[in-house]
MARKESE-591301 format. One record per atom (N, C-alpha, C): residue in three letters; x, y, z. Coordinates in steps of 0.1 Angstrom, whole numbers, plus 5000, padded with zeros to 4 digits. Example, Ala and Ser with C-alpha at 12.3 -4.5 7.8 and 13.67 -1.06 7.14 Angstrom:
% residues 2
ALA513249435078
ALA512349555078
ALA513249675078
SER512849785071
SER513749895071
SER512950005079
% end
This chain:
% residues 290
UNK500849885000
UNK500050005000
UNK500950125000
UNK500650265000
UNK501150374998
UNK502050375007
UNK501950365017
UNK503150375029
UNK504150275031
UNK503550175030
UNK504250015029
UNK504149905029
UNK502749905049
UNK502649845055
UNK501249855057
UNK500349715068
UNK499549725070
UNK499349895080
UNK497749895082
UNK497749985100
UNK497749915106
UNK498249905114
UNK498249825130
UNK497049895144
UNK497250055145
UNK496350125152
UNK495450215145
UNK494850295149
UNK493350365151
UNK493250445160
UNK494050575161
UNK492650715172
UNK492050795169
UNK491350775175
UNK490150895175
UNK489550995186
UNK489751135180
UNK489351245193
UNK488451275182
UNK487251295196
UNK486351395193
UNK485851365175
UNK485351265169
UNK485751245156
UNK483651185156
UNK482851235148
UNK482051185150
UNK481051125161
UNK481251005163
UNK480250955174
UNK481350945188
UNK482550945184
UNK483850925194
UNK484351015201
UNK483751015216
UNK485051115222
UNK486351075221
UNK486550985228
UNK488250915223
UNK487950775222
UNK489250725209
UNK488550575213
UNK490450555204
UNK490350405210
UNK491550365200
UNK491350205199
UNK492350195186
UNK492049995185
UNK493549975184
UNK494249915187
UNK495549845188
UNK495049685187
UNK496549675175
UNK496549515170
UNK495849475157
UNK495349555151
UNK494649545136
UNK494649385128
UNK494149365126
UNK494649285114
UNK494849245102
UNK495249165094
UNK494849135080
UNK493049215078
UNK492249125080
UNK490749105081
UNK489949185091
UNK489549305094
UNK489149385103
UNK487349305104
UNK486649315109
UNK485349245109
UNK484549345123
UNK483649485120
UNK482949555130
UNK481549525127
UNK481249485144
UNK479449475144
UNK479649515153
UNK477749545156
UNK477749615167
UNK476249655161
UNK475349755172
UNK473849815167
UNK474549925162
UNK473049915153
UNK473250085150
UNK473650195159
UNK474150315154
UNK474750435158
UNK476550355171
UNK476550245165
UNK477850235178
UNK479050285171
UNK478750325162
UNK480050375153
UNK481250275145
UNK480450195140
UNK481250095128
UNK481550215114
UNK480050235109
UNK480750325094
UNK481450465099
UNK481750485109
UNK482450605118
UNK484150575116
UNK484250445116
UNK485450385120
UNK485850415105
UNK485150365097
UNK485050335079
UNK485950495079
UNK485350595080
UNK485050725076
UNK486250785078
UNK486650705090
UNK488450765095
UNK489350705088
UNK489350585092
UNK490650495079
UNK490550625066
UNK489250595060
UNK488850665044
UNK490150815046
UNK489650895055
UNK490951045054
UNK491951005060
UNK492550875066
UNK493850855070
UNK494950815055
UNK493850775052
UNK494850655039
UNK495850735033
UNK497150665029
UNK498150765021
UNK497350805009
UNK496350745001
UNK496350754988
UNK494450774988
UNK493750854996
UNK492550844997
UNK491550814990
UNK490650674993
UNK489750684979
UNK488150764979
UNK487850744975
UNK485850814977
UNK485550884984
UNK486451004984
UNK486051134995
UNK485051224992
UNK484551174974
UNK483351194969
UNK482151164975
UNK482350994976
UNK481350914984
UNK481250974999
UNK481851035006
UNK481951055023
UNK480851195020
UNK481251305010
UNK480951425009
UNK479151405004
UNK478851304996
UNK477951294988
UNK476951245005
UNK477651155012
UNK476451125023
UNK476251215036
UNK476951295036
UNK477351435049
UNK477251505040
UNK476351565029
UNK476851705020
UNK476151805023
UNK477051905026
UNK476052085032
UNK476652175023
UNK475552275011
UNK475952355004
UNK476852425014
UNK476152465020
UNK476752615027
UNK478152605031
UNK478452485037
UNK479852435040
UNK480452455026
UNK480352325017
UNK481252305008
UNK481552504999
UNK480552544998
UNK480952684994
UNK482052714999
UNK482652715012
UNK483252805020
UNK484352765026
UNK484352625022
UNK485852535027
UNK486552455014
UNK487352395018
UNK487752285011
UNK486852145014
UNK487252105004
UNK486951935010
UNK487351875019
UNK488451865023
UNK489151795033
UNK488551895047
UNK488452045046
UNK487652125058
UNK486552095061
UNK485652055048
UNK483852025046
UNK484151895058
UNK484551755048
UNK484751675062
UNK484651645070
UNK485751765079
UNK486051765093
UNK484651825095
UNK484751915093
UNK483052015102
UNK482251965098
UNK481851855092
UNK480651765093
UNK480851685104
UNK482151625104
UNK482751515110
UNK483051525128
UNK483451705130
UNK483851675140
UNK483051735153
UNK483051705167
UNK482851705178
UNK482951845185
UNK482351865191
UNK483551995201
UNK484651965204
UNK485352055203
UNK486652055208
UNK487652045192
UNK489051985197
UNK489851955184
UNK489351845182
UNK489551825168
UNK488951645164
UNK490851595155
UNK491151495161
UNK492051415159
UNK491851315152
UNK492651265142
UNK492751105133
UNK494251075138
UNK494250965142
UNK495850895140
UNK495650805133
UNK496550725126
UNK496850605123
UNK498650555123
UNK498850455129
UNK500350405128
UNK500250225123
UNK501250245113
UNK501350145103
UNK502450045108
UNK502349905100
UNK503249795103
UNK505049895106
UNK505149965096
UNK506750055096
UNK506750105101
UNK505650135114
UNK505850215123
UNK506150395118
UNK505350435108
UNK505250535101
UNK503750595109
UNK503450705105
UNK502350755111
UNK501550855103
UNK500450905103
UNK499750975095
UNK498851015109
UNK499151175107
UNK498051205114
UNK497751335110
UNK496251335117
UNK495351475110
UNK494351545119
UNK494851665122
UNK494051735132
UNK493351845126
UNK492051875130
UNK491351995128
UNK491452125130
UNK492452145136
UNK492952265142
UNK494452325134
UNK494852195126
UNK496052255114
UNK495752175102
UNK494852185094
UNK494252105084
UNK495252225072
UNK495452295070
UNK496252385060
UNK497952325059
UNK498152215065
UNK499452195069
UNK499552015065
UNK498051955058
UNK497951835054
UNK497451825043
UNK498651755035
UNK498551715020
UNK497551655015
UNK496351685009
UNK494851585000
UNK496051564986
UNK496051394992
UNK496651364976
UNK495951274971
UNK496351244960
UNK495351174950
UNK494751074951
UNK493951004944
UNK493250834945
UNK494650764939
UNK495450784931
UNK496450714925
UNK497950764930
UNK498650644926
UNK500350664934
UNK500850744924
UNK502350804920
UNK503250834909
UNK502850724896
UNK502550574898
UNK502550474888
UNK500950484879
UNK500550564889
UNK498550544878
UNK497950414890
UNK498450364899
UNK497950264905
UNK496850254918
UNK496150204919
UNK494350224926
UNK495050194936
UNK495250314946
UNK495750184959
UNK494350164973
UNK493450264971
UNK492850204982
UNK490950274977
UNK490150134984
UNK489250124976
UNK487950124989
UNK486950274987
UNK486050235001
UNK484650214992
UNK483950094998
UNK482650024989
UNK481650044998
UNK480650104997
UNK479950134982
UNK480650244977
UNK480650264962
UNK480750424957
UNK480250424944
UNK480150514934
UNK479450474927
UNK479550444916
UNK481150444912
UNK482150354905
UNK483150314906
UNK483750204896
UNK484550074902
UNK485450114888
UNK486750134888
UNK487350144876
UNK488549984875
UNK487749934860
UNK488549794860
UNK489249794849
UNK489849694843
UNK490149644829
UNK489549544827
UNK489649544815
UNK488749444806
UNK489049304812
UNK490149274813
UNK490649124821
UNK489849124831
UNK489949214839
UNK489649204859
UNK487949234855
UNK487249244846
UNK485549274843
UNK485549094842
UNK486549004833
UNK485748894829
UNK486448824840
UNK487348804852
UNK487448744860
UNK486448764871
UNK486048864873
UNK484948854882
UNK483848834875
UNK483448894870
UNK481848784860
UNK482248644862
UNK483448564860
UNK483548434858
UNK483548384879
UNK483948494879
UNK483348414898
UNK482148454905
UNK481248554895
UNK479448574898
UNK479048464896
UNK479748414879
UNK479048304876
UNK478848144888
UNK479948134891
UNK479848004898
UNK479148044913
UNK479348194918
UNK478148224929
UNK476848174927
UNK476448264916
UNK474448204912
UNK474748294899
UNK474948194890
UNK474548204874
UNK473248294872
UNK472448284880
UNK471248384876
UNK471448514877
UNK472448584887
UNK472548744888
UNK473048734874
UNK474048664867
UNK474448664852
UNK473048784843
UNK472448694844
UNK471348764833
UNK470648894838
UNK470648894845
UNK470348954857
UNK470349104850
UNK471949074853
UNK472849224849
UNK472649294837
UNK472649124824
UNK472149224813
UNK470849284810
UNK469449214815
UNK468849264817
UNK468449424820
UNK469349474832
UNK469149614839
UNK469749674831
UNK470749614822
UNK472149714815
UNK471449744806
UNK470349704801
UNK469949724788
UNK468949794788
UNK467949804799
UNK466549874802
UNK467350034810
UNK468350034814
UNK468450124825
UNK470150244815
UNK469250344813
UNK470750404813
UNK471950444819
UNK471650414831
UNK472250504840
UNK473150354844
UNK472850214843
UNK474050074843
UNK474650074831
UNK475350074829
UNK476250034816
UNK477450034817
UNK478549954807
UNK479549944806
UNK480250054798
UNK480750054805
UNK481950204798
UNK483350164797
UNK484050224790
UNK485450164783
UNK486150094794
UNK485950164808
UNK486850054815
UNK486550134830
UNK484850154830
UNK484150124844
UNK482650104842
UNK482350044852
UNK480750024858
UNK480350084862
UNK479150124864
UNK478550254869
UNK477550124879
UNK477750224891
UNK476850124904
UNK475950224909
UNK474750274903
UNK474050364905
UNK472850234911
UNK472950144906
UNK471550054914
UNK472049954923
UNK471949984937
UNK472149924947
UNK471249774948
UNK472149654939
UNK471249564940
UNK472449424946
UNK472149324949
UNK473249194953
UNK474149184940
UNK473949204925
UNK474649174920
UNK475749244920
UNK475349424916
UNK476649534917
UNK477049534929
UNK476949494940
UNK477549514953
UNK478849434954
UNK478349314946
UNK479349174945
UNK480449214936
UNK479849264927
UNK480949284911
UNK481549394921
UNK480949484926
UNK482349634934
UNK483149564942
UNK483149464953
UNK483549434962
UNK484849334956
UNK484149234949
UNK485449164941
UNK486249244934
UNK485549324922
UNK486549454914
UNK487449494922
UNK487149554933
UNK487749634943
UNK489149534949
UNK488649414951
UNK490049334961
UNK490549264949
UNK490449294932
UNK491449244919
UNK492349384921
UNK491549504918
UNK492249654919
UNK493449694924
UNK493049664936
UNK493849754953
UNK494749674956
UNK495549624950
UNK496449534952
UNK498249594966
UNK498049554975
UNK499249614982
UNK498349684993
UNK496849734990
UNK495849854996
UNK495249805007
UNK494049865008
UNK493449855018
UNK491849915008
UNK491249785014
UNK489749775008
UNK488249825020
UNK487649895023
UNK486849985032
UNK485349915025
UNK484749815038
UNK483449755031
UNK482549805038
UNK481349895038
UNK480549895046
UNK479349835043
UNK478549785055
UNK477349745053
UNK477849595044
UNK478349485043
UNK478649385030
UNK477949335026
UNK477049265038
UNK475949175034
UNK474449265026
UNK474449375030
UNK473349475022
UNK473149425006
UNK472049395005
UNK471449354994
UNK471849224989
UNK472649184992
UNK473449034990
UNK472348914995
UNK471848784990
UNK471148714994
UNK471848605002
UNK471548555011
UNK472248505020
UNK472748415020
UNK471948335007
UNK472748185002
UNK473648194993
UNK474148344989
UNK475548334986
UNK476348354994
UNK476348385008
UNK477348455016
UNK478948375020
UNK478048215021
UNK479648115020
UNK480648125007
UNK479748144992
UNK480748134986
UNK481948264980
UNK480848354982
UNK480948504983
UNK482148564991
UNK481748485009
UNK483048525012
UNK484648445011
UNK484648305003
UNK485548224998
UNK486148334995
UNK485748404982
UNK486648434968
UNK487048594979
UNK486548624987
UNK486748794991
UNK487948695007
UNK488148635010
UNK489248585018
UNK490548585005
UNK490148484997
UNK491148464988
UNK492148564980
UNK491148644977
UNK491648774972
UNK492148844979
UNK491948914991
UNK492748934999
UNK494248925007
UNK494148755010
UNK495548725007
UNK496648714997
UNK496148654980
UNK496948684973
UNK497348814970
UNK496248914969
UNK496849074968
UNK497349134975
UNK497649104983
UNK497949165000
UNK496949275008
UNK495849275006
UNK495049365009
UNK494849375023
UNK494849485030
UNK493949505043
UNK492649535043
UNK491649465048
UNK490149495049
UNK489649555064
UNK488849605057
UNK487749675072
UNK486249665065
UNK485749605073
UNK484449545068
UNK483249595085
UNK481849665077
UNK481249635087
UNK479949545083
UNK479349485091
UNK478149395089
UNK477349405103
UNK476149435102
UNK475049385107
UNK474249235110
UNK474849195101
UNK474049065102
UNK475048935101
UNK474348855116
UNK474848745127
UNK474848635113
UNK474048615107
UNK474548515094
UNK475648485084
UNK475948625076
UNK477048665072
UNK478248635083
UNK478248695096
UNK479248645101
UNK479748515103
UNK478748475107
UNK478648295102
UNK479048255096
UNK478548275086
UNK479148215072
UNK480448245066
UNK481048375070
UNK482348385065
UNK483748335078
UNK483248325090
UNK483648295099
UNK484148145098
UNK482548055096
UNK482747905096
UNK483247875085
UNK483547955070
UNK483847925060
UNK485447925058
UNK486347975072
UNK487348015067
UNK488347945079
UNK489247865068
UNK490347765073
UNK491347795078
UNK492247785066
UNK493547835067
UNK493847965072
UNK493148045068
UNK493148195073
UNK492948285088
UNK492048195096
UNK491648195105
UNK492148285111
UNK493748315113
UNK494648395121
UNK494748545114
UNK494048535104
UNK494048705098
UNK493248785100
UNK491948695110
UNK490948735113
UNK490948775122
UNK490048955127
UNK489648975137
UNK488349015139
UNK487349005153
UNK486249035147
UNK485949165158
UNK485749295159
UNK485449395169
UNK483749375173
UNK483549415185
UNK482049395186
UNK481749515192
UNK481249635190
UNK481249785194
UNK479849815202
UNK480249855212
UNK479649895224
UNK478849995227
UNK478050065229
UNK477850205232
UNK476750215244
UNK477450325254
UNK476750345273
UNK477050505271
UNK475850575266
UNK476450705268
UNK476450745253
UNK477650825262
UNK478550905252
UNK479850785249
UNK479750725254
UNK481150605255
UNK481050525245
UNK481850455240
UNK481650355229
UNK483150275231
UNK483150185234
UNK484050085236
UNK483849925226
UNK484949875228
UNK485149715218
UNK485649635229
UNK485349505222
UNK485749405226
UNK486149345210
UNK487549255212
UNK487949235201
UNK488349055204
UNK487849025194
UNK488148845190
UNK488948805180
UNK489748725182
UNK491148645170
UNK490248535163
UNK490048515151
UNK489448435143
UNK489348315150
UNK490148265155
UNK489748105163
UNK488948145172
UNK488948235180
UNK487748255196
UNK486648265187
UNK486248375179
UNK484848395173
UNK484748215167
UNK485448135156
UNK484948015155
UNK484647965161
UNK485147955177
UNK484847865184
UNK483447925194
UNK483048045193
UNK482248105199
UNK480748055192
UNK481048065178
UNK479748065167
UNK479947915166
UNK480747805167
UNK480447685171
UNK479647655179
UNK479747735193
UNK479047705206
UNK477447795204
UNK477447835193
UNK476047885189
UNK475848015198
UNK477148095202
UNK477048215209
UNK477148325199
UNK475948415197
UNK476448515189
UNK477048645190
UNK478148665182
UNK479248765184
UNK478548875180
UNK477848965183
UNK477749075178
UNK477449185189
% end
């Protein structure tokens, strides 16, 4: 990824729903549940302005957007003053190299907005949903060829919409994900972990609109991909099945997995964090992690 290394940590002042909060020990596979408002897409929203190489700050602006702001700031300022709390609002993040990236609200003129791409033209980091996925023609027919063996039926599915709908279509070398349905969620999410190779992939909500009898095989190919690219994930999910399923589905990997379960008493919001074997063995015992 742009820096080098995985993140390892997470802080947060005053940042949205967080008076302070920090995660130490990250891992490969990030995995946040929790109820609504405990601050999972909150978590999303920080990684998204930490990243060396930021992606979909479009997407962040498009769901927090206030004329009046954006008139009168920058983007990276709009953000924060959507984003932040009383007082100063703080991001850290510190990486495997022990490098560090941090971003405060109170000297935001003094921090670089750099691009979605490195010096090379290269995607390095990818937050899903958004509302396009930029592929090549190769990385379009490898992931169609692993919709296919999901459920052959979203196959038709797609041309179907592509043909009735103007606003889905293929373009020289992106998809337009304007209809939030199981199939485009799957084609972004795979796109995204062919893409980001070295990066870091930001999933919110995963199982949303996705039918649940794909979720084992669904999350096979989104493990796999991950490790061969080297990706870092942060994934949030709502739903105790999905967890299941990608949880009980995953072998070898087990140790890349972490699963956070977020808390909220208050104004407080705290975790509890599980290593891929405890949650297996937990959702063995038919206890649910969330």
């Amino acid at each position: 990824m742009g820096i080098g290394s995985f993140m390892k940590e997470l802080h947060l002042q005053n940042f949205k729903c967080f008076e302070s909060f920090k995660i130490e020990n990250l891992n490969r596979i990030n995995i946040f549940v929790g109820d609504n408002g405990s601050g999972k897409t909150s978590i999303l929203d920080a990684i998204c302005l930490l990243l060396p190489y930021r992606p979909n700050l479009d997407y962040l602006l498009k769901r927090y957007y206030s004329k009046d702001i954006l008139n009168t700031y920058t983007l990276l300022d709009t953000l924060f003053r959507i984003f932040s709390r009383e007082g100063v609002t703080k991001l850290k993040a510190v990486f495997e190299s022990d490098e560090i990236i941090e971003i405060s609200s109170d000297n935001l003129s003094d921090f670089s907005l750099k691009q979605f791409y490195d010096n090379s033209g290269v995607l390095k980091n990818i937050y899903v949903p958004s509302e396009y996925i930029y592929i090549d023609e190769n990385t379009k027919a490898q992931v169609i060829d692993i919709l296919k063996e999901i459920n052959p039926e979203i196959i038709k599915s797609m041309y179907i919409i592509a043909k009735q709908n103007n606003k889905v279509k293929y373009l020289e070398d992106c998809i337009s994900m304007d209809i939030q349905s199981g199939f485009y969620k799957m084609f972004m999410i795979l796109g995204s972990l062919f893409m980001a190779k070295d990066g870091i992939v930001l999933i919110d909500g995963i199982e949303n609109n996705i039918y649940h009898e794909s979720y084992s095989k669904f999350w096979k190919y989104i493990e796999k991909l991950a490790i061969k690219n080297n990706i870092q994930l942060f994934i949030t999910t709502h739903s105790y099945e999905f967890l299941l399923s990608s949880i009980i589905e995953t072998t070898e990997n087990i140790d890349s997995i972490n699963v956070y379960t977020l808390r909220k008493s208050g104004t407080n919001i705290r975790y509890v964090d599980f290593q891929g074997k405890e949650v297996k063995e937990m959702l063995d015992a038919n206890y649910e992690v969330r």
